[in-house]
C-alpha positions in Angstrom: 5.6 -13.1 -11.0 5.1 -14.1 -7.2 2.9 -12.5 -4.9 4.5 -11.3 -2.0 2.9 -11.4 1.6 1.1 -8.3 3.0 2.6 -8.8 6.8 6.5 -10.5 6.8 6.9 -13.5 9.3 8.4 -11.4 11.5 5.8 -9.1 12.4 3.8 -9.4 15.7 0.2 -8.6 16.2 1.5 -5.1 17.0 3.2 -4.5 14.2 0.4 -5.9 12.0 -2.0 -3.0 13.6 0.4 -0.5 13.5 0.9 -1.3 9.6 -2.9 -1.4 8.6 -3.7 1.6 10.6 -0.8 3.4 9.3 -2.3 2.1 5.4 -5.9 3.7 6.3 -4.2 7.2 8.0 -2.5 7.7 4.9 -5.3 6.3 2.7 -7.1 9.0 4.1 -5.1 12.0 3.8 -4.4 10.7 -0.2 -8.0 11.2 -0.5 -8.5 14.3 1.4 -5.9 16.6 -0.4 -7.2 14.8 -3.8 -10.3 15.9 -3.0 -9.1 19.2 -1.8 -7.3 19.9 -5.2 -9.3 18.1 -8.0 -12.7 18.5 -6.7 -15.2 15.5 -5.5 -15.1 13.3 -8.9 -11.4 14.0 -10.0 -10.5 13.7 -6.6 -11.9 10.1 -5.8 -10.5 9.1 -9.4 -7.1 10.3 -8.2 -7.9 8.7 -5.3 -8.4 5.3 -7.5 -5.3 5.5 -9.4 -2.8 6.5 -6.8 -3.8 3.8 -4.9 -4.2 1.3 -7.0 -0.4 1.8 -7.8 0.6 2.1 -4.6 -0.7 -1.2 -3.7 0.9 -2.5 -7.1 4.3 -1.3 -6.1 3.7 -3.1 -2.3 2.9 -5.8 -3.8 5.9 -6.7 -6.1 8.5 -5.5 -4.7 10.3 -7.7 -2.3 10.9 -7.2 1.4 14.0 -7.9 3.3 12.1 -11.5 4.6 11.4 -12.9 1.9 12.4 -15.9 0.3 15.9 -15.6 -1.3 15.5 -17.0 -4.3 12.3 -15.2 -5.1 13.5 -13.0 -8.0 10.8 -10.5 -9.4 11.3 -9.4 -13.0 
């Protein structure tokens, strides 16, 4: 597997912010309605899990700038 890069090369500083700031808005409202709907402990376990596979899924799949003949399988 190859690990594919957070930011493309193509992004400016801008961008970058734009992206991480857009990651912890919705970061938060994952959490709030977990919270919201499975309590404080089920909540943050959601919380956990979602995340952790949305991260998983940004993190494989390829983006547009990438290398092409990076092949994930």
């Amino acid at each position: 597997m190859i690990a594919l890069a957070y930011f493309s090369e193509n992004n400016d500083r801008i961008d970058r912010g734009g992206k991480i700031l857009a990651d912890i808005f919705c970061a938060a409202i994952i959490l709030l309605f977990a919270i919201t709907f499975f309590g404080v402990l089920g909540g943050l376990l959601g919380f956990i899990i979602l995340e952790g596979a949305l991260l998983a899924v940004d993190y494989v799949v390829p983006h547009r700038d990438d290398a092409s003949g990076a092949l994930i399988r």
